[in-house]
C-alpha positions, 0 to 999 in steps of 0.5 A, spaced: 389 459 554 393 455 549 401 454 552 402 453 544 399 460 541 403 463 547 410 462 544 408 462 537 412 468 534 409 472 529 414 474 525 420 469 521 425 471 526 429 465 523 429 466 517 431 473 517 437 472 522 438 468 515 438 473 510 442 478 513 447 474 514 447 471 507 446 479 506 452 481 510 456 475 507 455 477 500 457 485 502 464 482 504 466 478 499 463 483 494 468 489 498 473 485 499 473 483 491 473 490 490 478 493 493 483 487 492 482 488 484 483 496 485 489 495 489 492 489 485 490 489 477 491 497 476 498 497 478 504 496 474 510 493 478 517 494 476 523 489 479 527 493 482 535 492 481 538 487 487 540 492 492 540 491 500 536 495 504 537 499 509 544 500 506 543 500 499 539 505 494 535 501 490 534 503 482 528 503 478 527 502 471 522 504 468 519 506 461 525 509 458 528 513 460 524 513 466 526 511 473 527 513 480 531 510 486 529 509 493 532 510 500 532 508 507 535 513 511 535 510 517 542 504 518 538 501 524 530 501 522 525 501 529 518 499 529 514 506 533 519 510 531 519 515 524 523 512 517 526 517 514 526 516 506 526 518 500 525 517 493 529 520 486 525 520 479 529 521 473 528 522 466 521 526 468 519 533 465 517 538 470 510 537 467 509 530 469 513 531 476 507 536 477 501 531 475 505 525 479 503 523 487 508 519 490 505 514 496 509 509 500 506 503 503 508 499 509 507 492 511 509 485 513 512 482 508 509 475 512 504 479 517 497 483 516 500 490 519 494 494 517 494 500 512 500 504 513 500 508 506 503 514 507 504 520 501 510 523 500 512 529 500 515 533 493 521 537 495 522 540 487 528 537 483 524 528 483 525 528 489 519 526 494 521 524 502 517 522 507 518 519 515 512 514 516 512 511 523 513 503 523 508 499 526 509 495 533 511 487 532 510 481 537 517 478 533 523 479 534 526 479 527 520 483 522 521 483 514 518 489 512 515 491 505 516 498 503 512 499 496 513 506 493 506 507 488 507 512 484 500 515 481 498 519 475 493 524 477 494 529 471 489 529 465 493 527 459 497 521 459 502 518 454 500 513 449 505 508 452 501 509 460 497 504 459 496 504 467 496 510 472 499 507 477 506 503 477 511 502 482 516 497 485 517 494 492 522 493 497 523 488 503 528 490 510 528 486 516 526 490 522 530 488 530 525 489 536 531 488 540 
């Protein structure tokens, strides 16, 4: 017997490990496109007004006359315990507050954290509360960014809507210690 036919493979084993990691690749960079895109471009942010979290509210302008404030209700923020906090939108009709979905989005504001978007809940009258759960952090000191999404879930739009989803953000630092 041939020892050179002995080892010989059939198949293009190579060659196919290439492929699929080109295919693997290609499927990543496509996903992460996809979702940075759906995350980014369709989102209408606001500035919101000079304010020091958790201290202050923070205001919101909107499209007049429009705008919402946002609240910590916690003095001293922990991470892996609940953050109470609420959201006030003002100069709605009560139709559009039925179409809006509120979500609060949790991240380090210099660190990937992972998803930590949580719903807020409607209580009537704009107002919206939630108590999501701060991820734990290896540093002593965490600047956290808290984005409120607000999200137009109802058929009709105004002329003036162009996006469905608008929203602003907020940083406050987080002690471990």
């Amino acid at each position: 017997m041939n020892p050179a036919a002995k080892h010989k493979n059939p198949y293009p084993v190579n060659l196919l490990i290439l492929v699929t990691l080109v295919g693997i690749l290609l499927a990543v960079w496509y996903v992460t496109g996809y979702l940075n895109e759906k995350q980014d471009d369709q989102v209408t942010w606001y500035s919101a007004s000079g304010c020091q979290l958790p201290q202050d509210t923070c205001l919101v302008k909107l499209e007049k006359p429009k705008q919402f404030t946002f609240t910590l209700h916690k003095a001293e923020p922990k991470p892996l315990e609940t953050l109470p906090l609420s959201v006030e939108l003002k100069g709605y009709s009560d139709a559009e507050l039925e179409n809006l979905q509120v979500e609060i989005d949790l991240q380090g504001r210099d660190m990937y954290m992972g998803y930590n978007r949580t719903p807020m809940e409607y209580q009537g009258f704009g107002r919206f509360t939630a108590n999501p759960i701060l991820s734990i952090c290896t540093e002593d000191v965490m600047v956290w960014r808290a984005s409120v999404l607000i999200n137009n879930t109802g058929q009709e739009q105004s002329a003036t809507d162009t996006h469905t989803t608008y929203g602003s953000y907020f940083d406050f630092t987080v002690k471990t210690n």
